[in-house]
N, C-alpha and C positions, 0 to 999 in steps of 0.2 A: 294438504300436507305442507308442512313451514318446510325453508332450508335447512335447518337445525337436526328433523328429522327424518328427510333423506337419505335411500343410498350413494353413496358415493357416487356411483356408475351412473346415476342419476343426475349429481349435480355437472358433471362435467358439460350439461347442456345450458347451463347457468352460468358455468365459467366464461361466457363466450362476453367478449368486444367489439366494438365497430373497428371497421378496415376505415384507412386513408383513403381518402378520393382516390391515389393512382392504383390502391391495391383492391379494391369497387372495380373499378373502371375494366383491371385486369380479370380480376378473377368472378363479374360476376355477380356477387353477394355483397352485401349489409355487413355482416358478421361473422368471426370464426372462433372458435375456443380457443384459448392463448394455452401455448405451450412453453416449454424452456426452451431458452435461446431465442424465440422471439425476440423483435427490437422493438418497445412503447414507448409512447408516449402520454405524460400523465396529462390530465383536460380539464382538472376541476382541483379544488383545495388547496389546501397550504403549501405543496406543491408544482403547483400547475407550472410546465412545459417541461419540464423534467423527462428527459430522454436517456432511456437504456434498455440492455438485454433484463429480459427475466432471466433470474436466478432460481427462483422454486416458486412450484403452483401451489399450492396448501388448498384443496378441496375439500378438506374438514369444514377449515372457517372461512370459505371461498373467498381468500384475498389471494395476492402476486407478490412476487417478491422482485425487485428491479434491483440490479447492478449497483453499486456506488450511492444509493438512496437509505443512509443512516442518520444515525440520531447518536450525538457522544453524549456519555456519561460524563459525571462530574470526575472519574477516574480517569478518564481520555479512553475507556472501551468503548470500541463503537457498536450500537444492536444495528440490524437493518430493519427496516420499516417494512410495513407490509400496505398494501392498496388494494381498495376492491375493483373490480375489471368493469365496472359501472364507470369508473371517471379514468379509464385508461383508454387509449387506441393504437389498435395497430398498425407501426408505420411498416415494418418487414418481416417477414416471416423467417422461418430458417430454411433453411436452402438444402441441408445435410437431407431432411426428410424429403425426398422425391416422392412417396407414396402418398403421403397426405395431399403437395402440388397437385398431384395429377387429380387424385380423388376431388379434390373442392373448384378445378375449375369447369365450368358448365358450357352445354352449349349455347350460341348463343339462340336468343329466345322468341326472334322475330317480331316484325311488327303485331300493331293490334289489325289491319287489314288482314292479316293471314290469316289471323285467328278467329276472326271475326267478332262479334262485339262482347262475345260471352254471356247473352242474355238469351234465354231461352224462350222459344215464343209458345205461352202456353195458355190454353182458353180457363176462363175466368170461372173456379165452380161457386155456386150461389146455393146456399144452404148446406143437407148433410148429403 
């Protein structure tokens, strides 16, 4: 199934970005779905380093909308640009939401001694 043909409720797990090393480090993970109010940063394109909050998610056409990132017309109206969360990362989350915080930080996960080596030791079958 493409993006295009998706439920929404679907794509929100495709909305998701890479966290900043310190927001890794804190919370854990790789990646979170970007919300509004988030603070990004852009990583790739025309672009690149461009930092602000999100303004609006658009999971239709799953791009981002960042703060102060427009384009003026030849009239001097300005559109805001849209970014897709493939060349975006997240430096800060938003702070207002405590449920989500709480929800996405993990425990921590122990070494691989503890866990042992995760390979199961199983005898070799030959034939059917």
């Amino acid at each position: 199934m493409s993006f295009n043909e998706m439920p929404i409720h679907e794509k929100r797990v495709f909305m998701s970005c890479h966290l900043s090393k310190a927001l890794r480090k804190e919370l854990g993970r790789r990646a979170l779905p970007v919300h509004k109010n988030d603070t990004t940063k852009v990583m790739t394109g025309a672009h690149k380093g461009f930092s602000g909050k999100v303004s609006r998610v658009d999971r239709e056409s799953g791009t981002v909308f960042i703060e102060k990132l427009v384009r003026r017309k030849a009239d001097g109206t300005e559109i805001p640009l849209s970014v897709r969360t493939h060349k975006i990362m997240l430096v800060e989350l938003d702070s207002k939401d405590e449920r989500r915080l709480k929800r996405k930080k993990r425990a921590s996960r122990g070494t691989a001694e503890e866990k042992g080596s995760g390979k199961k030791e199983e005898g070799i079958r030959h034939g059917k």
